[in-house]
Backbone as CSV, one residue per row, in Angstrom:
resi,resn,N_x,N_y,N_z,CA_x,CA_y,CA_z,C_x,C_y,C_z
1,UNK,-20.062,60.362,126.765,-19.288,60.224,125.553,-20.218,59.987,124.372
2,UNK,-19.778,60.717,123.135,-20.538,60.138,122.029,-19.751,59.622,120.955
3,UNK,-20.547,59.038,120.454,-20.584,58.054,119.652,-20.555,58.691,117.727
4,UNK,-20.161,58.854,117.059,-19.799,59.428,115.399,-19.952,58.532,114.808
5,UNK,-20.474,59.048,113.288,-20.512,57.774,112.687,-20.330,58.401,111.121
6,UNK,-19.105,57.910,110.487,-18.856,58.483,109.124,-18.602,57.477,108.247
7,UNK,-19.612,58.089,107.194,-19.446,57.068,106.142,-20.536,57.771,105.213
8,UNK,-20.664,57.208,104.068,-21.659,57.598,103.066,-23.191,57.318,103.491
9,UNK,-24.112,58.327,102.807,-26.041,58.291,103.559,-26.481,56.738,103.523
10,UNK,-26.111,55.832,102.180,-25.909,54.233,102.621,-25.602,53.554,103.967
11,UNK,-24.098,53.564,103.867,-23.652,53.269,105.651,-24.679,53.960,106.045
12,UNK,-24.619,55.119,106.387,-24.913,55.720,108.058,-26.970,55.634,107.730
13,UNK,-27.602,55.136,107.219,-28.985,55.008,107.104,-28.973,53.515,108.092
14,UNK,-28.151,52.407,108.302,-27.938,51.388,109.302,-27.898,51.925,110.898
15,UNK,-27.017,52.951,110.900,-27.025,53.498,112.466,-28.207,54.518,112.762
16,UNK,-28.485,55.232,112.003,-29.988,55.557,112.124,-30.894,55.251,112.510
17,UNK,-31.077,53.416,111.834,-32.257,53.221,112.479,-32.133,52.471,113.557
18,UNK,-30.813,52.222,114.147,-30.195,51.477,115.369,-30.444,52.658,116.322
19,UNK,-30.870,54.024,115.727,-31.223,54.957,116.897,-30.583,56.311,117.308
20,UNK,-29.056,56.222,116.233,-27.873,57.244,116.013,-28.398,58.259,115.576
21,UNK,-28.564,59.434,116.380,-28.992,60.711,116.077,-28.010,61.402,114.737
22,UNK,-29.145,62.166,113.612,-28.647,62.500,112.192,-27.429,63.436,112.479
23,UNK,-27.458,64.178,113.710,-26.424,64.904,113.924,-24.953,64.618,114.169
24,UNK,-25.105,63.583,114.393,-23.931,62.827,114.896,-23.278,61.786,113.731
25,UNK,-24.005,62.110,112.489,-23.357,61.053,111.129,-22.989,62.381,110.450
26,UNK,-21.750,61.803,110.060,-21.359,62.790,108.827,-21.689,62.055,107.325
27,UNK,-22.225,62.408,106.203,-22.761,62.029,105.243,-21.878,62.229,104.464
28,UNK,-20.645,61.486,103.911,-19.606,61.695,102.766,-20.480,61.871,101.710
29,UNK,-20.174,62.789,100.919,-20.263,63.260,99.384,-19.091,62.873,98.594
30,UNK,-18.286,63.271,99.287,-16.251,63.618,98.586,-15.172,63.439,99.200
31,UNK,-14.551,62.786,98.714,-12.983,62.382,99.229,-12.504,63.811,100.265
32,UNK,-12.647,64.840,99.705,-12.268,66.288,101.036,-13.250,66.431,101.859
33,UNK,-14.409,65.486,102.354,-14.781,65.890,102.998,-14.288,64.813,104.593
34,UNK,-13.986,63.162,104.309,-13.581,62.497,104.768,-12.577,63.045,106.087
35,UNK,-11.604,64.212,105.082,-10.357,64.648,105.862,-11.126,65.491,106.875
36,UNK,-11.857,66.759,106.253,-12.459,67.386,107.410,-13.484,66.927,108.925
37,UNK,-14.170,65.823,108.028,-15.143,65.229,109.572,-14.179,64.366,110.272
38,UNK,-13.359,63.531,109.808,-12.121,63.507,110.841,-11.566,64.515,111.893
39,UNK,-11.446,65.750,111.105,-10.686,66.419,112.178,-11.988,66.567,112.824
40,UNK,-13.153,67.254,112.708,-14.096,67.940,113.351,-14.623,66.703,114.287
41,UNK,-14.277,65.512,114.404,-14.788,64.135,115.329,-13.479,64.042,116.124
42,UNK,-12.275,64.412,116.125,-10.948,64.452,116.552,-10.661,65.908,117.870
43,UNK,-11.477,67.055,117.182,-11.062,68.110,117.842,-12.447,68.068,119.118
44,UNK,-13.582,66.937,118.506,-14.520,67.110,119.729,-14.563,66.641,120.682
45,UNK,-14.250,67.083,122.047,-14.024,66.468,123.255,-15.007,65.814,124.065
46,UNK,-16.041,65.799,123.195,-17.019,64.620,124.043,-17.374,63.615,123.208
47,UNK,-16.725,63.105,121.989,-16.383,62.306,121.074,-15.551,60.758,121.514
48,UNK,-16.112,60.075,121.810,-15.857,58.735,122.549,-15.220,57.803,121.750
49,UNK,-16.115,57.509,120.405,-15.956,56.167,119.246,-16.422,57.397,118.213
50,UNK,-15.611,56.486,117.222,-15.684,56.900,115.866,-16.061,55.466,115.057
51,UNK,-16.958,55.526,114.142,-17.356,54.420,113.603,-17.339,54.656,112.264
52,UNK,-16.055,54.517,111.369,-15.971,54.930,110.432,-15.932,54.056,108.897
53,UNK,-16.545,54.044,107.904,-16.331,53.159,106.691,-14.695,53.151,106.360
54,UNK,-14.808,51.783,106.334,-13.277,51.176,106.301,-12.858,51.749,105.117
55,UNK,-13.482,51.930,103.960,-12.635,52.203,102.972,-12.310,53.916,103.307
56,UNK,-13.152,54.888,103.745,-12.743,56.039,103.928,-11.555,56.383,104.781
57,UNK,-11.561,55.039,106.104,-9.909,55.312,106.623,-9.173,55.195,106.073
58,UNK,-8.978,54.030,105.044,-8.154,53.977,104.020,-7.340,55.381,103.340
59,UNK,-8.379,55.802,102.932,-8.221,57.267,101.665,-7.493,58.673,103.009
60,UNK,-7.435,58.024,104.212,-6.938,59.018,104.821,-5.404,59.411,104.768
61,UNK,-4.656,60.394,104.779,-3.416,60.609,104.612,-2.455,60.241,105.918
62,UNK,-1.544,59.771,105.557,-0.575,58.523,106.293,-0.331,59.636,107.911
63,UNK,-0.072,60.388,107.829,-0.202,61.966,109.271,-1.395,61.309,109.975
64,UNK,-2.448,61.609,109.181,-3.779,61.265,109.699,-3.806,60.003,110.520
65,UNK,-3.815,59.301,109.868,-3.801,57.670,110.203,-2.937,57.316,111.184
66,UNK,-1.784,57.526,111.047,-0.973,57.723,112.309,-1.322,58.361,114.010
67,UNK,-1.957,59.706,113.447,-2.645,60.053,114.629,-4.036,59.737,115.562
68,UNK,-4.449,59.314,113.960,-5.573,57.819,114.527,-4.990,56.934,115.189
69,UNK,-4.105,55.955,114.919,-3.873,55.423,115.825,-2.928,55.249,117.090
70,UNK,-2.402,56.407,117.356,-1.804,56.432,118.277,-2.650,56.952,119.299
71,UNK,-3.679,57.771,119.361,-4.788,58.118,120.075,-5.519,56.923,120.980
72,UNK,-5.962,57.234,122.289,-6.554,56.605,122.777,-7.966,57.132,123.241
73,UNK,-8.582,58.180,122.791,-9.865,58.961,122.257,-9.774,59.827,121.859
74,UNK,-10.474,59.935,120.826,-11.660,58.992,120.417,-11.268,57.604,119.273
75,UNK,-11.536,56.433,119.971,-11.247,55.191,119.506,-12.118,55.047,118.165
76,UNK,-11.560,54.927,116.629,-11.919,54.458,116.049,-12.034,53.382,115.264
77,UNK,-13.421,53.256,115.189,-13.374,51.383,114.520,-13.916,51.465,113.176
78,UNK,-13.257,50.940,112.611,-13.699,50.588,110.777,-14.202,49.323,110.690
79,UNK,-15.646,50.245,109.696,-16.398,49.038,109.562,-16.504,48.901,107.848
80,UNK,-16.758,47.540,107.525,-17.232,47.100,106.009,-15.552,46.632,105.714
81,UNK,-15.234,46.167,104.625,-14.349,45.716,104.017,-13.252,44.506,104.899
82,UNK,-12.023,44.679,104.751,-11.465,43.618,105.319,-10.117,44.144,106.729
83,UNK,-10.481,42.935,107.231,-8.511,43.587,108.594,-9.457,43.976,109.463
84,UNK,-10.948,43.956,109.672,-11.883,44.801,110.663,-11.538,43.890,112.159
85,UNK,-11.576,42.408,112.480,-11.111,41.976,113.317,-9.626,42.162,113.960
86,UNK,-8.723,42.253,113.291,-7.201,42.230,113.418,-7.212,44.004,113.648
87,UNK,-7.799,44.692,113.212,-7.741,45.875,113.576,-7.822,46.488,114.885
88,UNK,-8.979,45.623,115.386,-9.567,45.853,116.620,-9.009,45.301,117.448
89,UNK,-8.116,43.988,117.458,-7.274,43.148,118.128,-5.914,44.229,118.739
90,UNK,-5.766,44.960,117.636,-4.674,45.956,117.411,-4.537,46.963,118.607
91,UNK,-5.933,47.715,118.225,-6.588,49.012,118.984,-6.800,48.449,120.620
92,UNK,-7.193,47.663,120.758,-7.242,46.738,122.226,-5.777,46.587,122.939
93,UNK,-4.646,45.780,121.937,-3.388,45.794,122.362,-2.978,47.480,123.112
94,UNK,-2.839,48.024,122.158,-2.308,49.466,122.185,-3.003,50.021,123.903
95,UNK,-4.217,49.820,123.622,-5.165,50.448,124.709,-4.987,50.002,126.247
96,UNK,-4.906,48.653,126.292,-4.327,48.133,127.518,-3.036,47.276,127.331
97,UNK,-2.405,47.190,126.365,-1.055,46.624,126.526,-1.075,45.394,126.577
98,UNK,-2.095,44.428,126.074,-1.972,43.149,126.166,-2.417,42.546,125.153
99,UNK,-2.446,41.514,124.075,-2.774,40.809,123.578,-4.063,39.890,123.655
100,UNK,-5.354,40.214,123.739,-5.976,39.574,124.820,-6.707,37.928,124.208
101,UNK,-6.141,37.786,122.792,-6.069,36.636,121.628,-5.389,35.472,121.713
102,UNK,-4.672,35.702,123.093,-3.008,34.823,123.091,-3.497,34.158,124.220
């Protein structure tokens, strides 16, 4: 499984040097491009995690987001901004059906 990583050459210069091959970051320029490396990390079947800048999930369209999370791969996690814990609390519930906080 691999591992994606989208966000602006800022963000993704952190997973880089953690070892994340350049091929595997998508480098936002533009709000249209957000929508497309979504799909193109969505339609790839050896696409495991998605590690995406929180504010760019944001800017995603409510279809989108929806199908983000009803998916159970490729699991994505938003990073930077706020809800990043409770998010993941979320994505865990969904994934095995339990609360594992309680």
């Amino acid at each position: 499984m691999k591992l994606v990583v989208i966000g602006d050459p800022e963000f993704n210069v952190g997973f880089g040097l953690a070892g994340i091959a350049s091929e595997r970051m998508f480098d936002i320029k533009s709000d249209d491009e957000i929508i497309e490396s979504v799909r193109k990390a969505l339609d790839d079947k050896e696409v495991g995690i998605v590690v995406i800048k929180y504010d760019y999930l944001k800017k995603l369209p409510p279809a989108l987001r929806r199908e983000i999370d009803e998916r159970v791969q490729p699991t994505f996690v938003a990073v930077g901004g706020t809800g990043g814990v409770e998010e993941i609390r979320e994505k865990i519930r969904k994934a095995i059906g339990v609360d594992l906080w309680k």
